[in-house]
C-alpha positions as CSV (number, residue, x, y, z in Angstrom):
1,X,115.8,116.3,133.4
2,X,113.0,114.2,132.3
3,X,110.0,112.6,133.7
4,X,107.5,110.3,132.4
5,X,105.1,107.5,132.6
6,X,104.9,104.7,130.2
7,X,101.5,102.5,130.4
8,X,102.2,99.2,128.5
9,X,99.1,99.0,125.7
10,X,98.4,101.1,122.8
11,X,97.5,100.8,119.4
12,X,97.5,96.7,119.9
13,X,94.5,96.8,121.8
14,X,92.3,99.0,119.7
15,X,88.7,97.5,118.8
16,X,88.3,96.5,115.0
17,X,86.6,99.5,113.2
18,X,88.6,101.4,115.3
19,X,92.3,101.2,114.5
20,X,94.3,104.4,115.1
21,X,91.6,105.3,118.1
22,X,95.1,104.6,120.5
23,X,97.2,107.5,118.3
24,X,94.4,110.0,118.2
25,X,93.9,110.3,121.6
26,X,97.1,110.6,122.9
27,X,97.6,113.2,119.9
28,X,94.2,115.1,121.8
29,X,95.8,114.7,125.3
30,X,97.7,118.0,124.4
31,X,94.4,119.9,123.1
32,X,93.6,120.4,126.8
33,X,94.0,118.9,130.0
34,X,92.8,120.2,133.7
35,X,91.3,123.5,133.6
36,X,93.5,124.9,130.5
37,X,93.0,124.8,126.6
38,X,95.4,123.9,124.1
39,X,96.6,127.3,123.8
40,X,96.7,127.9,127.5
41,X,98.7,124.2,128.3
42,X,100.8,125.5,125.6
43,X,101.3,128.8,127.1
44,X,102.3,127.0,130.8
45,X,104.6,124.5,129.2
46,X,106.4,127.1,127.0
47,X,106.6,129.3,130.3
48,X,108.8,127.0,131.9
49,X,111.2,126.0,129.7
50,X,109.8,122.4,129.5
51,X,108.2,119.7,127.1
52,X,105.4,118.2,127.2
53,X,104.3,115.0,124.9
54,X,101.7,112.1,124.6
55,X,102.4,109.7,122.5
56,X,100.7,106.1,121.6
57,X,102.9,103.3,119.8
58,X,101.3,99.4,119.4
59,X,102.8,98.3,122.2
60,X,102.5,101.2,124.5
61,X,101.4,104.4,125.5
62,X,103.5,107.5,126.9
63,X,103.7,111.3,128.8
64,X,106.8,112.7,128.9
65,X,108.0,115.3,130.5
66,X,111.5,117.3,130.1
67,X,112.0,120.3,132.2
68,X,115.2,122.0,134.2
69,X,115.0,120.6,137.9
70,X,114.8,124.0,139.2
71,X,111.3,124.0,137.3
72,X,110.3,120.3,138.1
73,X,107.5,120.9,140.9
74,X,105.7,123.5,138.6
75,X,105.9,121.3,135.7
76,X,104.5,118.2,137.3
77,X,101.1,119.5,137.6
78,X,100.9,119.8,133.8
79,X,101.9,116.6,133.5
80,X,99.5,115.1,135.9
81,X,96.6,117.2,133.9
82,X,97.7,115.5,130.7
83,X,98.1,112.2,132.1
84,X,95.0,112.2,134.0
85,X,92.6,114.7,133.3
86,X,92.8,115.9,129.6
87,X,89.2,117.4,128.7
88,X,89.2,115.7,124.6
89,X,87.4,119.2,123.4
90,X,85.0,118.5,120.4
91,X,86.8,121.5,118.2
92,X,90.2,119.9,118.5
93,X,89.0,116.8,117.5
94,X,87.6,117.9,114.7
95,X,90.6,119.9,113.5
96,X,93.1,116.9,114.0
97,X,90.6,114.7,112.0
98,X,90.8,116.9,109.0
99,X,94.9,116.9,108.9
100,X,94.7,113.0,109.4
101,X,92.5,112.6,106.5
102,X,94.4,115.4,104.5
103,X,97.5,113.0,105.5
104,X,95.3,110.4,103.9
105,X,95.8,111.8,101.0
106,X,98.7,112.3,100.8
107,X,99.6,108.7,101.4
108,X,97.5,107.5,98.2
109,X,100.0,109.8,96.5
110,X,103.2,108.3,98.2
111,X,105.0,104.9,96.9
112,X,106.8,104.1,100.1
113,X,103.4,104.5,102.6
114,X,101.4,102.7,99.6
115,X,104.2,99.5,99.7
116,X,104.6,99.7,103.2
117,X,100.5,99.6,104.0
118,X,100.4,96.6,101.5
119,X,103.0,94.7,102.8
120,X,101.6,94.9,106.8
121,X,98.2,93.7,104.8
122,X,99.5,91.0,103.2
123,X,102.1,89.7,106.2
124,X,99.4,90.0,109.0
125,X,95.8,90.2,107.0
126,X,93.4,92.9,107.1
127,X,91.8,92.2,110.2
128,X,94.8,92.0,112.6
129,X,95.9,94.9,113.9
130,X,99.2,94.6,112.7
131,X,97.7,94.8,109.1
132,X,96.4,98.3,109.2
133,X,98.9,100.8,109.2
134,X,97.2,104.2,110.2
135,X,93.2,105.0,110.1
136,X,91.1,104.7,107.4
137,X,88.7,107.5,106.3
138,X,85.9,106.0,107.8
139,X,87.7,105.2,111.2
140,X,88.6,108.7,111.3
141,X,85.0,110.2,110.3
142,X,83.9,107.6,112.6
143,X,85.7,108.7,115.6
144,X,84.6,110.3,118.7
145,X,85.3,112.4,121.9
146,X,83.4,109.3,123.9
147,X,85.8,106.6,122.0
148,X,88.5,109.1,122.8
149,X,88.0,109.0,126.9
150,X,87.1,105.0,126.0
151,X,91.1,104.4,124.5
152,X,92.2,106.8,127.7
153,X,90.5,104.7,130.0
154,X,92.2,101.7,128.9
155,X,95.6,102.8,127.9
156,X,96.6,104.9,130.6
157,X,95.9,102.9,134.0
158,X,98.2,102.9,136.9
159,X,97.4,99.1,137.1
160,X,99.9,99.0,133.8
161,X,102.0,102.2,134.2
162,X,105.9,103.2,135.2
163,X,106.8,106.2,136.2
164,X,110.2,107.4,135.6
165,X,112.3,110.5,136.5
166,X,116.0,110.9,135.6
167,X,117.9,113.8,136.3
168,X,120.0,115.6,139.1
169,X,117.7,115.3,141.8
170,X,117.5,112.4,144.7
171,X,114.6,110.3,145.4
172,X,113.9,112.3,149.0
173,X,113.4,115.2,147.4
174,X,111.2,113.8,144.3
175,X,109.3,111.4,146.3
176,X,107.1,113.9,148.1
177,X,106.3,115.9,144.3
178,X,105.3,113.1,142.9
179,X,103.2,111.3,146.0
180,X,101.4,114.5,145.7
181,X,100.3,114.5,142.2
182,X,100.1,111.0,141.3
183,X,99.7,109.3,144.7
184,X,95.9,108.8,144.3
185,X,96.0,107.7,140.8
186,X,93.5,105.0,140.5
187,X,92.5,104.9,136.8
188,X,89.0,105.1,135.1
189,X,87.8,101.6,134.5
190,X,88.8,97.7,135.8
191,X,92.5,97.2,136.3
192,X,93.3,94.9,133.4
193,X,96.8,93.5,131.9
194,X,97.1,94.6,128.3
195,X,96.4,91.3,126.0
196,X,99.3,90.9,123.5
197,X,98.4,90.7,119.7
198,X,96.9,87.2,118.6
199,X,99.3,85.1,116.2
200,X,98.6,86.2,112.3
201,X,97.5,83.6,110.1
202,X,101.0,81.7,109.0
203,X,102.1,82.1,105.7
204,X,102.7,78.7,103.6
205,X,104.2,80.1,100.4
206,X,105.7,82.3,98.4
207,X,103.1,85.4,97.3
208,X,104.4,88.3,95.0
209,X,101.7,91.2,95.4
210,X,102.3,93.9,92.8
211,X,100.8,97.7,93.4
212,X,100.5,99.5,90.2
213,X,101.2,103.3,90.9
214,X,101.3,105.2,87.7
215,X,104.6,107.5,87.4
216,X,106.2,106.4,90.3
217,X,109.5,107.6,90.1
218,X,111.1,103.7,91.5
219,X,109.8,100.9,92.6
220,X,109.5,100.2,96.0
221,X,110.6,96.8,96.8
222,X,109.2,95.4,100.2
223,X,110.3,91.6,101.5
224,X,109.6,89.7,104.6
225,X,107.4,87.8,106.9
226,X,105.9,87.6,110.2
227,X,109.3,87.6,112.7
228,X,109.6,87.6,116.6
229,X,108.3,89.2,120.1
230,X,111.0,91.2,121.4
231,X,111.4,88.9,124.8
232,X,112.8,86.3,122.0
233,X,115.6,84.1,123.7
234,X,117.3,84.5,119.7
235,X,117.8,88.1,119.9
236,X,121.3,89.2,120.3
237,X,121.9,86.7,118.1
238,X,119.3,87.9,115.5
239,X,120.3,91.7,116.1
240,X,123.6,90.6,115.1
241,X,122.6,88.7,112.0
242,X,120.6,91.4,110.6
243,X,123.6,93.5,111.2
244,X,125.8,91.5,108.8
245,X,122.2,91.2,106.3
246,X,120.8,94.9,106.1
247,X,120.9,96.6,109.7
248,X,124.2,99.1,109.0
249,X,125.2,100.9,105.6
250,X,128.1,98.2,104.8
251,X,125.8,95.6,105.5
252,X,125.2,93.1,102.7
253,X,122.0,94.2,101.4
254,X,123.5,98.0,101.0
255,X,126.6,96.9,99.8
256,X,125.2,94.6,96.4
257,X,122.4,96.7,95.9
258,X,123.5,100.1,95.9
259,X,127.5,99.8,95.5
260,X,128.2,96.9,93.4
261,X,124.8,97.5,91.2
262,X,123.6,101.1,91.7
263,X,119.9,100.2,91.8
264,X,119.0,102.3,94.7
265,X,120.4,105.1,97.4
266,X,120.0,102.5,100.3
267,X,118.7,99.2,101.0
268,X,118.3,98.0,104.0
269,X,116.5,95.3,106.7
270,X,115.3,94.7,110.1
271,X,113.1,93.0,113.1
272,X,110.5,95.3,114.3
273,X,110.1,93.4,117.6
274,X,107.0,94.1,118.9
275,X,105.2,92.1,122.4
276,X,103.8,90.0,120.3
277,X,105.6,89.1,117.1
278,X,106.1,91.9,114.3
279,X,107.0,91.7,110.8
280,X,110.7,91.3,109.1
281,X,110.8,93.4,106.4
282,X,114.0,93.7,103.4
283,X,113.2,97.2,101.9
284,X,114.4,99.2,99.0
285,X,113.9,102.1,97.0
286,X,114.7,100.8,93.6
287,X,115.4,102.2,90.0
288,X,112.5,101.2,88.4
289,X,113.5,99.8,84.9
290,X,115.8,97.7,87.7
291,X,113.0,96.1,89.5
292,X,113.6,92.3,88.9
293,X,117.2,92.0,89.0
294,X,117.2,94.0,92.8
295,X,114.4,91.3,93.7
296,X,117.1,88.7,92.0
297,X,119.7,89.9,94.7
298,X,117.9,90.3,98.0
299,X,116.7,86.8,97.3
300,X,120.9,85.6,96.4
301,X,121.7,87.7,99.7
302,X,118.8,85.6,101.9
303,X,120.5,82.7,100.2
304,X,124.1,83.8,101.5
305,X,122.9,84.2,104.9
306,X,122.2,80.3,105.0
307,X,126.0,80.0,105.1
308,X,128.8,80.9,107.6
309,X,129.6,83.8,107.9
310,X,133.2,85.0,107.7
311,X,134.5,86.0,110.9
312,X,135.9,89.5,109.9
313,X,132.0,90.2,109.2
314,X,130.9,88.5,112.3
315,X,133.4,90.7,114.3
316,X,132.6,93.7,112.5
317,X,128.8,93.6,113.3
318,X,128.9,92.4,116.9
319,X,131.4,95.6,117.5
320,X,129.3,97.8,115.4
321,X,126.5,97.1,117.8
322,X,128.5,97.0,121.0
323,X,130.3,100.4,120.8
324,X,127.4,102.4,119.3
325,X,125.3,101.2,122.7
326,X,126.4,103.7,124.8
327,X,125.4,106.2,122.4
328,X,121.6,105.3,123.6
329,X,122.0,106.7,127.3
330,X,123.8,110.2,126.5
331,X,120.3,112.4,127.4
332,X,117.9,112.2,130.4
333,X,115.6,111.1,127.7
334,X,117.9,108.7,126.1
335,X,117.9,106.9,129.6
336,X,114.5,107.3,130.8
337,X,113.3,105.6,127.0
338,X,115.6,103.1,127.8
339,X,114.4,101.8,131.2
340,X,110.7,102.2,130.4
341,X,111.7,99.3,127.6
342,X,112.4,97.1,130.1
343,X,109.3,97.8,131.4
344,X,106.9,97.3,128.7
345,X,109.0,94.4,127.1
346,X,109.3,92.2,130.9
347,X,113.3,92.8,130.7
348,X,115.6,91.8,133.6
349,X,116.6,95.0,135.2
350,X,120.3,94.2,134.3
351,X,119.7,93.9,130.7
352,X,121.7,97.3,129.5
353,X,125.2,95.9,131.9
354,X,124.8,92.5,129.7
355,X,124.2,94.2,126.7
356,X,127.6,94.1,125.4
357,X,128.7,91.5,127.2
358,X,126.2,89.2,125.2
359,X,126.5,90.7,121.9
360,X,129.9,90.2,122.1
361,X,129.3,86.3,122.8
362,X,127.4,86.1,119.7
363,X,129.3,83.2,117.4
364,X,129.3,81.7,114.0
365,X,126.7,79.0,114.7
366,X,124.4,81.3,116.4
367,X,124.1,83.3,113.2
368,X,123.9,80.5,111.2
369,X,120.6,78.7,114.0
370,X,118.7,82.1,113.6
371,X,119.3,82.5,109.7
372,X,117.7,79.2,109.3
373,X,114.9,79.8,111.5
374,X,114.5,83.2,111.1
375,X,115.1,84.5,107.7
376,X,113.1,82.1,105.6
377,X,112.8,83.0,101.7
């Protein structure tokens, strides 16, 4: 079964000079919590069969929990002790910072992280948050235990938490466990909602920003702009129009560049819908002596998707999307994610029994509205 709470902020509300303070402490929520140690919290969790994980994302914060239900009432006092009381031990800290600065490294060495860091700078600026992609070596030598229990504080507050169990259990018998462990929850600082991200400066032209990284073996080839919140009133018909453009291997974009041209092993696009609005991004792997002409053709494929698109397609993609759906609820997990969505994103509660429905209602002139708005070369 599985168990969690999801607190709706995270990396989006981390202070300038400190982006990435959101990831590291969740990552040090599982160095020690209540009375135990890493190794000992470790040692409990292993003991019972279970998982236990923090985890911090921009728009929200998580502990989850995934135990057999025979085990559930020992394993909710480890999850409280994460969620509430982790201890943020100095050592740990210290040993975390030096693999996120080795990672550093080894990011300065790697093409994809390089074009993917310079494209959130460029789309969003190097002051929003949406800019930085990871610490930087001075927010990481920068960091401490105090701005750890600071990001705690904030992120994880009953004020702006859910807490969900699915599994083989009914609510009489859960109730009670978790009344007793999370029933006097009260957080550590001023109940406060989570601010979304402010709007990025807008982007009024074309820019081409070139990163020169000797002996690369391709080019990486990153496109886009700033897109749309995920509460958009366009997105089943966006989903479905990036389908058709670069969301599935026989999508457009995979299809020219890496069958009809052989520039690359996969191209591909896609919305990261965020609370506030996140980037569009056309990426690609690309052989390198090929760089220009597979600019040349995500550019002719933008172009395409200004014009109707053939109904085969349109049918193809809207069933693509709708049959593969259920595949997101086969595990406790799968489910548990899936409602704490709806949560952090201000979803209608019947949102997955409309899903198909309204992906299936997507037509020809509601690809063609958000092309036009939405995918602007």
């Amino acid at each position: 079964m599985a168990a969690g709470v999801r607190a709706r902020a995270g990396g989006d509300g981390d202070p300038v000079g400190k982006y990435g303070v959101a990831s590291m402490m969740a990552s040090m929520m599982e160095e020690g919590a209540g009375d135990r140690d890493a190794l000992a919290l470790a040692d409990a969790v292993d003991f019972l069969g279970a998982t236990l994980e923090a985890a911090s994302g921009l728009d929200s914060s998580s502990v989850s929990l995934g135990v057999p239900v025979a085990r559930l009432a020992q394993a909710l006092p480890l999850m409280a002790d994460v969620l509430q009381r982790p201890t943020f031990p100095a050592t740990e800290l210290d040993r975390l910072r030096q693999q996120a600065l080795t990672g550093l490294l080894q990011v300065r060495d790697s093409a994809p992280a390089l074009a993917s860091r310079a494209f959130a700078r460029t789309v969003f600026g190097a002051t929003h948050r949406y800019g930085a992609i990871g610490s930087t070596r001075a927010t990481l030598e920068g960091l401490t235990t105090d701005d750890l229990r600071a990001a705690h504080a904030r992120v994880f507050h009953p004020a702006h938490s859910l807490l969900v169990v699915v599994g083989d259990v009914n609510a009489g018998d859960v109730l009670p466990l978790l009344e007793s462990h999370f029933g006097t929850w009260r957080g550590q600082s001023p109940a406060r909602a989570a601010p979304r991200a402010p709007a990025p400066p807008p982007v009024t032209r074309r820019e081409i920003v070139i990163v020169d990284k000797p002996g690369a073996a391709q080019s990486e080839v990153r496109i886009g702009h700033v897109g749309v919140a995920r509460d958009t009133p366009d997105y089943f018909a966006i989903t479905v129009a990036n389908t058709i453009l670069g969301g599935a291997f026989t999508s457009r974009l995979n299809q020219n560049l890496r069958e009809t041209h052989g520039y690359t092993y996969g191209a591909r696009s896609g919305f990261d819908m965020r609370r506030a609005p996140g980037p569009f991004v056309a990426a690609a792997p690309v052989q390198t002596d090929k760089t220009a002409e597979s600019v040349r053709e995500f550019f002719n494929e933008f172009a395409a998707m200004q014009k109707p698109v053939p109904a085969e397609e349109l049918a193809k993609a809207r069933n693509y999307l709708a049959f593969g759906y259920p595949g997101e609820f086969e595990t406790t997990g799968d489910v548990a994610a899936n409602l704490a969505a709806l949560f952090v994103y201000g979803l209608p509660d019947d949102y997955p029994a409309r899903f198909v429905g309204r992906t299936l209602a997507v037509a020809q002139a509601d690809v063609a509205a958000v092309a036009k708005r939405h995918l602007d070369a």
